[in-house]
C-alpha positions in Angstrom: 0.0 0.0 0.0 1.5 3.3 -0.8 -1.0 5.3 1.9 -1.3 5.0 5.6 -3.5 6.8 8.0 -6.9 7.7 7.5 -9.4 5.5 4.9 -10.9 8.5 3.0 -13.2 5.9 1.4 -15.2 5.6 5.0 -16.0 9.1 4.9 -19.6 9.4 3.5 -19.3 12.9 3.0 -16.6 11.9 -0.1 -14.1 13.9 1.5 -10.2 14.3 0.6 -7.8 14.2 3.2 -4.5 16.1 3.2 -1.3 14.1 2.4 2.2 14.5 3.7 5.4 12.0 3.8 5.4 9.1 6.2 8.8 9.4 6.8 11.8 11.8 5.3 13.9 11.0 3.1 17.0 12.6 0.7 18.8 13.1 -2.5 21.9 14.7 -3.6 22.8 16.0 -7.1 23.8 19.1 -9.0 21.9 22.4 -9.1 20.8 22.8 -13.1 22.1 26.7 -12.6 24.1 27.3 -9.3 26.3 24.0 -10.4 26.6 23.2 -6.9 26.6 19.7 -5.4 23.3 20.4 -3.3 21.8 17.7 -0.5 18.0 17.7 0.1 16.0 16.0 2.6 11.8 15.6 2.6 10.2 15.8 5.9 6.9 15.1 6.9 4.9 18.0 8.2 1.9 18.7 10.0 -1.4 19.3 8.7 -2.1 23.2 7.5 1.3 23.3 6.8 2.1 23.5 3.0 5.3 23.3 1.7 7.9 25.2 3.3 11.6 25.6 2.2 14.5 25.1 5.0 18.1 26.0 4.1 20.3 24.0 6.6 23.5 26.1 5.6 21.8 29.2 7.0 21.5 29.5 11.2 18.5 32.0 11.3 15.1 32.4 11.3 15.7 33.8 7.9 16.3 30.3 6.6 12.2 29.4 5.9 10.3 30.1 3.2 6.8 29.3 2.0 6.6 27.9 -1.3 3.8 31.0 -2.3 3.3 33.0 -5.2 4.1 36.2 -2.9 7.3 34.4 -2.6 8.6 34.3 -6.3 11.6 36.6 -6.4 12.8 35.5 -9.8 11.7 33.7 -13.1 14.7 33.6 -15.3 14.4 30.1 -17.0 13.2 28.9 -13.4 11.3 29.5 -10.3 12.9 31.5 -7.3 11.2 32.2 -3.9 12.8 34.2 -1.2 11.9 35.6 1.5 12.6 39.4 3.4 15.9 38.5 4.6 17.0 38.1 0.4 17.5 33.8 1.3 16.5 32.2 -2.0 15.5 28.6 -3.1 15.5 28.2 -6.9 14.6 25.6 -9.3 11.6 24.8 -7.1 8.9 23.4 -10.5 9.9 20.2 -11.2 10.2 19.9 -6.9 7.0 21.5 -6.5 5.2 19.9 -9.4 5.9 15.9 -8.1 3.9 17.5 -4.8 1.1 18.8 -6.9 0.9 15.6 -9.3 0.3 13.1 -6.2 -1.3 15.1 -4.1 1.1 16.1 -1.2 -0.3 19.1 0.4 2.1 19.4 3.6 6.1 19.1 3.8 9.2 20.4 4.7 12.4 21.0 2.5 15.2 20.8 3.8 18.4 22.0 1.4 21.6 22.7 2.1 22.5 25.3 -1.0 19.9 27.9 -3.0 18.6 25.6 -5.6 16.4 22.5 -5.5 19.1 19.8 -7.2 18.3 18.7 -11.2 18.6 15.4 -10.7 17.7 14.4 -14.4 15.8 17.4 -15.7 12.2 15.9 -14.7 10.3 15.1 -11.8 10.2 11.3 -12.3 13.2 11.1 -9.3 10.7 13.5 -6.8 7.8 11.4 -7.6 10.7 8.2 -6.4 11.3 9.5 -3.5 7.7 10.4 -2.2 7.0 7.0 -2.9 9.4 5.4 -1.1 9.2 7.6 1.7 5.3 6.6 1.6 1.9 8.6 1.6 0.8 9.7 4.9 -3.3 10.5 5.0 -4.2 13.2 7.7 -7.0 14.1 10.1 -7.6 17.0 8.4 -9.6 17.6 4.9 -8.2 19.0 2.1 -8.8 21.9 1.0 -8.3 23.3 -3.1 -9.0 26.7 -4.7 -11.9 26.4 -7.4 -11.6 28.9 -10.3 -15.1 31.0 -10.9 -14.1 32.8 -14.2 -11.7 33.0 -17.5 -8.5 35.1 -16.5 -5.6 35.6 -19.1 -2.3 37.7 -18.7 -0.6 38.4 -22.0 3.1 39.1 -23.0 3.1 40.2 -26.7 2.0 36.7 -28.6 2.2 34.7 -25.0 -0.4 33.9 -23.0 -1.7 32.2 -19.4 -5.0 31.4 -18.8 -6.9 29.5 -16.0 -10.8 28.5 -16.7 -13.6 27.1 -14.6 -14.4 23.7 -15.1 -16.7 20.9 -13.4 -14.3 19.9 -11.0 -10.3 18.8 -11.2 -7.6 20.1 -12.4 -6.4 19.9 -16.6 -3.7 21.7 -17.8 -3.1 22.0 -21.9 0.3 24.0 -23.5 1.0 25.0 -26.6 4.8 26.0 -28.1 6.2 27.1 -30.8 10.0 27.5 -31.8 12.0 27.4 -34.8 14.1 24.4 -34.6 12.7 21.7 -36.7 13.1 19.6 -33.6 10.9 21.1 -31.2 8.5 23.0 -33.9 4.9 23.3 -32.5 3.5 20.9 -30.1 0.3 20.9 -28.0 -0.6 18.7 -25.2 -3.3 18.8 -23.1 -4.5 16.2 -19.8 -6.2 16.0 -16.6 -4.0 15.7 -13.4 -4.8 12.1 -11.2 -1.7 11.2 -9.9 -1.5 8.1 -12.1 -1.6 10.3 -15.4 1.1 12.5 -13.7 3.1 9.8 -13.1 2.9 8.2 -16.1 2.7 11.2 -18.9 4.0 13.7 -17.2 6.9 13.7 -14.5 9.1 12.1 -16.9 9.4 15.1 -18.9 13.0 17.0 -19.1 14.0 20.3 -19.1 15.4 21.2 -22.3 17.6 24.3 -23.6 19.7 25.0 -26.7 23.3 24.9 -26.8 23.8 28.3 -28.5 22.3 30.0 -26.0 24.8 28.7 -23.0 27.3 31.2 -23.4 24.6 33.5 -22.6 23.0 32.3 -19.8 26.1 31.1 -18.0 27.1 34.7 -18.6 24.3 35.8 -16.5 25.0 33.1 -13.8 22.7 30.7 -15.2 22.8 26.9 -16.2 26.4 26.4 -14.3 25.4 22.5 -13.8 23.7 22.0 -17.2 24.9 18.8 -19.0 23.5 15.8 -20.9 22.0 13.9 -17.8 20.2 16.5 -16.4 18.4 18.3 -19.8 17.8 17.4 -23.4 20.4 20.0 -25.0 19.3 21.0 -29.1 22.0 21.7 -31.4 20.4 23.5 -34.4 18.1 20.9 -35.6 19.8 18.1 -33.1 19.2 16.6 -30.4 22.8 15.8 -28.8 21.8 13.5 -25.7 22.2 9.9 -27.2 19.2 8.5 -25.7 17.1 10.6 -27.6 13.5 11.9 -26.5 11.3 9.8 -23.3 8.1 11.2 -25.5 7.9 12.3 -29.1 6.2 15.4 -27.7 9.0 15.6 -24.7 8.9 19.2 -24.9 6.0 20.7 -24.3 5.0 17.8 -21.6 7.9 19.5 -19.9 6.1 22.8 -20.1 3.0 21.4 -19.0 5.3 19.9 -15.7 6.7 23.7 -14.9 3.2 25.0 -15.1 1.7 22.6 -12.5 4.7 23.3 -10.3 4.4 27.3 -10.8 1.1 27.2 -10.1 1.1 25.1 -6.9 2.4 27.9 -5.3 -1.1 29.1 -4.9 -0.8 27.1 -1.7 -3.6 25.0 -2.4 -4.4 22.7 -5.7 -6.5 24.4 -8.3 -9.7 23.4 -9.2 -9.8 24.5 -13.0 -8.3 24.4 -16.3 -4.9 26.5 -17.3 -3.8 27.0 -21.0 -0.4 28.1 -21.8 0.3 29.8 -24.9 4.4 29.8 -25.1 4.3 30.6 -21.7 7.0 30.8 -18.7 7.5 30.9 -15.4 7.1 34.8 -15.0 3.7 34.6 -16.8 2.4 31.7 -15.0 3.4 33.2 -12.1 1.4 36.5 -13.5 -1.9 34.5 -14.0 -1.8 33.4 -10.3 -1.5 37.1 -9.1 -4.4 38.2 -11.2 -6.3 35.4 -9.9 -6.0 36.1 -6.7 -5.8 39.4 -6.4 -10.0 39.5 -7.9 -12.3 38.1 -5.3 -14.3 37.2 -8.3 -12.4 34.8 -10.0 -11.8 31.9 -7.4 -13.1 30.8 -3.7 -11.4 28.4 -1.4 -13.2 25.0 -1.0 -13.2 21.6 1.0 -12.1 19.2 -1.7 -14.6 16.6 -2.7 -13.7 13.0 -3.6 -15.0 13.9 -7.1 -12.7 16.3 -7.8 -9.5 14.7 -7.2 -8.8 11.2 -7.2 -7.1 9.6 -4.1 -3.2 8.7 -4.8 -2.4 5.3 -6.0 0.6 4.6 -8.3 -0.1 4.2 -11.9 1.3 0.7 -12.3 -0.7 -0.4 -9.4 -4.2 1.3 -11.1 -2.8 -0.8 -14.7 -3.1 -4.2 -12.7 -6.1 -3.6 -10.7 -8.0 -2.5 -13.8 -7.1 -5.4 -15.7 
């Protein structure tokens, strides 16, 4: 069984339950920009609590900070959150995205440097460890933020919507570049933890190797190689595995967008579209959102609107 505690399935109301770890557990690998060697453990955490950032290397109260949207202190090819004494925590997506897609509503981070390590590019080795750590089930009901009407924030041709829907949580993404490799793709799906799992988390960052100069000249992608991101040559792909999905590219944006906009606090109870969108728009979209009363209330979570985690090769056998 890969969750303990409290049998939401008892509950006659249909209620969800909120999630955390059953026990910690750690990884160590390379920040994608920082290029530091970076160790980072998972704690349980009570319930209410989120998901909260701890830097170990720093002795002071200063050292927590909330993964929030208020938070976001820079979106330069990733996600940074801070907080008022300028500590920082970047690279938090692909981290914050294996919470969303299995529906872990409260931990703690621990990390001993400022960016949340690459590991391989995807959130495949997040969604690992939470397994193996285990699924802890609460005495507390979860609670999710439903979306009431269309908002969009534009940036020239690129756009970020979020829609109201019957219930759940879909995300679709479109993209558009000119190498022949990437070209346009579109993908669209409904988040349950086993579609996460299985279409999803997999997904790698990608970049283009003309562009490295550049960024490492702004202090970006230090720890970028091969076994961390699908790197594009012109009209090449240079990793000798190739793609995980013929459409591995905008999967991937559809993984940043589920981590950028789990820093709502809360999973989302709508539909977002992504038009060539980023990390600074998707993190516009959430600050429209919630800055109109109008557009989104926060509700108690009803078994119909997200399904209870279970691991998707587990759902293959029982349904067979």
């Amino acid at each position: 069984m890969f969750i303990v505690g409290k049998d939401s399935s008892k509950d006659t109301r249909g209620s969800v339950w909120q999630r955390t770890l059953k026990s910690a557990i750690g990884c160590t690998g390379i920040g994608l920009h920082c290029g530091m060697r970076i160790s980072m453990t998972l704690h349980p955490a009570d319930s209410d609590t989120g998901i909260v950032f701890r830097r170990t290397d720093i002795a002071a109260k200063g050292a927590v900070i909330p993964a929030l949207w208020s938070h976001v202190v820079d979106t330069r090819l990733c996600t940074v959150i801070g907080n008022e004494d300028r500590v920082v925590v970047g690279t938090v997506e692909h981290l914050l995205a294996a919470f969303a897609g299995i529906g872990i509503d409260n931990a703690v981070v621990e990390i001993n440097g400022p960016e949340v390590p690459a590991m391989d590019g995807s959130a495949a080795p997040f969604v690992f460890l939470m397994e193996c750590a285990g699924i802890y089930e609460q005495n507390a009901r979860r609670r999710g933020l439903r979306v009431h009407k269309r908002v969009q924030v534009r940036d020239g041709n690129k756009s970020a919507a979020l829609y109201p829907t019957g219930g759940g949580f879909s995300v679709g993404c479109e993209i558009s570049f000119p190498s022949r490799v990437v070209a346009r793709q579109s993908y669209g799906v409904t988040i349950t933890p086993p579609v996460f799992t299985a279409e999803i988390s997999r997904a790698r960052t990608f970049g283009f190797l003309e562009e490295v100069a550049q960024m490492q000249s702004a202090g970006l992608a230090r720890g970028g190689a091969l076994d961390n991101a699908i790197v594009i040559s012109g009209d090449r792909i240079l990793n000798e595995e190739g793609l995980r999905f013929e459409d591995e590219f905008v999967r991937h944006k559809i993984l940043d967008a589920i981590g950028d906009l789990y820093l709502a606090g809360r999973p989302l109870m709508g539909h977002f579209h992504g038009y060539c969108s980023g990390h600074a728009l998707n993190n516009r979209l959430l600050r429209t959102v919630l800055a109109d009363a109008q557009a989104w209330s926060e509700e108690e979570v009803a078994a119909a609107d997200f399904v209870p985690f279970r691991h998707w090769a587990e759902e293959r056998v029982l349904s067979a």
